[in-house]
PyMOL commands that place a pseudoatom at each C-alpha (Angstrom):
pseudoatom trace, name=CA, resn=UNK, resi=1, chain=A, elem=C, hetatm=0, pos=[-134.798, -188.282, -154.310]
pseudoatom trace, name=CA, resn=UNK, resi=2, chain=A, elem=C, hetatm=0, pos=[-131.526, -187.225, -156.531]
pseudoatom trace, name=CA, resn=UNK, resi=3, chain=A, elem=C, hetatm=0, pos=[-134.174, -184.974, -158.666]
pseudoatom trace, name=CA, resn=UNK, resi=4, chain=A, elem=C, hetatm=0, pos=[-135.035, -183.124, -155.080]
pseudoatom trace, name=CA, resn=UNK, resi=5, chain=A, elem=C, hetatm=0, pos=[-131.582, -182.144, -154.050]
pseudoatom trace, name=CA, resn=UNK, resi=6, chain=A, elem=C, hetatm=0, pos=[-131.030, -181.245, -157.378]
pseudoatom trace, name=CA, resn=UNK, resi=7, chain=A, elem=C, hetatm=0, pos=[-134.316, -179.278, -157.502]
pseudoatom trace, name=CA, resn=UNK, resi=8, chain=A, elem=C, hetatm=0, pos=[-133.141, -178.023, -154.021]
pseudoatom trace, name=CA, resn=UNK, resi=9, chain=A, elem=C, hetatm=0, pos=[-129.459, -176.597, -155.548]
pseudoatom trace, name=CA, resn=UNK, resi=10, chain=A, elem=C, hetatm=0, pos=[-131.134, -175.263, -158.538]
pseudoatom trace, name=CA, resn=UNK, resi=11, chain=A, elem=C, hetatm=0, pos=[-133.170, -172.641, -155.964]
pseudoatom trace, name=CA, resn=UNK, resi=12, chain=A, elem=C, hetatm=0, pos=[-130.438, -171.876, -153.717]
pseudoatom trace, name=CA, resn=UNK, resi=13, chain=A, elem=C, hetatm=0, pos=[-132.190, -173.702, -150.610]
pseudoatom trace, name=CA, resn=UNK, resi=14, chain=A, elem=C, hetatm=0, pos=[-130.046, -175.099, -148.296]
pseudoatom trace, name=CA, resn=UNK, resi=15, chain=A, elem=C, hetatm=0, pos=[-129.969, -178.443, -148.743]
pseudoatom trace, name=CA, resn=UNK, resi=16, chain=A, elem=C, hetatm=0, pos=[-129.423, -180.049, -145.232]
pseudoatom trace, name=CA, resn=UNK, resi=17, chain=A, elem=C, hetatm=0, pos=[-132.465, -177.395, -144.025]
pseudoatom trace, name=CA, resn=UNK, resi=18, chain=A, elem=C, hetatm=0, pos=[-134.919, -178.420, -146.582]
pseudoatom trace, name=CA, resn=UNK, resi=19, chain=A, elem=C, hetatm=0, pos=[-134.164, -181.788, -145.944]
pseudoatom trace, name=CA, resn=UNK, resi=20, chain=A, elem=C, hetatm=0, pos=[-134.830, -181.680, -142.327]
pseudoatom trace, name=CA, resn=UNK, resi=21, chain=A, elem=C, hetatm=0, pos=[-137.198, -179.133, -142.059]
pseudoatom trace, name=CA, resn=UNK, resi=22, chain=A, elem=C, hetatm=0, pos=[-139.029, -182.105, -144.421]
pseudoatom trace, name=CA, resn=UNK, resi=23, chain=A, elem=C, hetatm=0, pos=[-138.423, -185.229, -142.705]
pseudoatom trace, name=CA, resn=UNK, resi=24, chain=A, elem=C, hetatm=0, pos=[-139.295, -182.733, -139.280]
pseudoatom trace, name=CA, resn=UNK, resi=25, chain=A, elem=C, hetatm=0, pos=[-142.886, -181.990, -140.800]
pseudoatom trace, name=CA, resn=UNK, resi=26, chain=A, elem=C, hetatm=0, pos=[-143.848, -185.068, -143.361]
pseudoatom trace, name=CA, resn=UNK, resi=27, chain=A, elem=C, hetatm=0, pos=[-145.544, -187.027, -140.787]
pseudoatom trace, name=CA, resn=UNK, resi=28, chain=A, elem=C, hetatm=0, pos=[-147.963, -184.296, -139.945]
pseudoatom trace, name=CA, resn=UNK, resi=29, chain=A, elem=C, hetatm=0, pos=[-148.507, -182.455, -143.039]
pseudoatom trace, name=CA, resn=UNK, resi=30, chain=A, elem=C, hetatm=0, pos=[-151.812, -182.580, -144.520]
pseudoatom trace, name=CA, resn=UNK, resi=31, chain=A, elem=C, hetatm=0, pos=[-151.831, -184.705, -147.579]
pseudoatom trace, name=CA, resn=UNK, resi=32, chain=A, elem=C, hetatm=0, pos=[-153.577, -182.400, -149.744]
pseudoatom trace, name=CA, resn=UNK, resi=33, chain=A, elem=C, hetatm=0, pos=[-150.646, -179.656, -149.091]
pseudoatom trace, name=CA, resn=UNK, resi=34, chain=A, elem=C, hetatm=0, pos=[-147.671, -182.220, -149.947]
pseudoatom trace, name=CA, resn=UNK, resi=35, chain=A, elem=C, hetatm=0, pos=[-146.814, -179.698, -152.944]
pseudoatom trace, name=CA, resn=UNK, resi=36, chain=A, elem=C, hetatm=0, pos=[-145.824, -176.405, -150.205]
pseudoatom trace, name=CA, resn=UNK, resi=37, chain=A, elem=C, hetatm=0, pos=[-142.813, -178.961, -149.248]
pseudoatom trace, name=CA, resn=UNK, resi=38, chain=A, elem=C, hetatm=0, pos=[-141.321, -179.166, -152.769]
pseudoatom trace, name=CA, resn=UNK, resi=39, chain=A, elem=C, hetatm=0, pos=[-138.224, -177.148, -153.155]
pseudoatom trace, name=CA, resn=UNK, resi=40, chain=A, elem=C, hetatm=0, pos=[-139.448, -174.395, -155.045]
pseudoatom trace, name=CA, resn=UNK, resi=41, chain=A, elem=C, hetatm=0, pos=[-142.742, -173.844, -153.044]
pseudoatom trace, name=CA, resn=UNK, resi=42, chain=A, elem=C, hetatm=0, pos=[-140.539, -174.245, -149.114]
pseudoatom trace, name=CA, resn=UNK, resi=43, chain=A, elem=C, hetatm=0, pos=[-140.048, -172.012, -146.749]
pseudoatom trace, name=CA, resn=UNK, resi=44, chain=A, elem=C, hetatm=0, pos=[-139.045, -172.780, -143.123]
pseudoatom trace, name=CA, resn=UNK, resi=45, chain=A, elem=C, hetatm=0, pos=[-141.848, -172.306, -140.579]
pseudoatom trace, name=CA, resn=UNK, resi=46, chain=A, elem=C, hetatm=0, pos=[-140.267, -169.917, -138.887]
pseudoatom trace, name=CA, resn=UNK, resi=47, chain=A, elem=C, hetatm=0, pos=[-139.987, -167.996, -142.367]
pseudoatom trace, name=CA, resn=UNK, resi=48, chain=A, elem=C, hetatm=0, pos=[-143.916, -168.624, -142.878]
pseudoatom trace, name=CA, resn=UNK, resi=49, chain=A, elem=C, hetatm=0, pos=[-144.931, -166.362, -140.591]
for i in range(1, 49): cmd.bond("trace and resi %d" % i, "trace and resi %d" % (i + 1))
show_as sticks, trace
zoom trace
């Protein structure tokens, strides 16, 4: 988890949005697309679009 926020700070992502934006989506993410939630592949859903 430390590596994450680290990983998170290193990019300039916000940490507390990441993190929730995370925890928000984790449950329904599809497995095979864990990697788009990784700090430096994340963007907010509303940035997705």
């Amino acid at each position: 988890m430390y590596s994450l926020i680290v990983t998170a700070k290193m990019n300039d992502i916000d940490l507390q949005a990441w993190l929730t934006d995370v925890l928000d989506r984790i449950a329904e993410h599809p497995a095979h697309r864990l990697d788009e939630l990784l700090p430096w592949n994340w963007r907010r859903v509303d940035q997705a679009a």
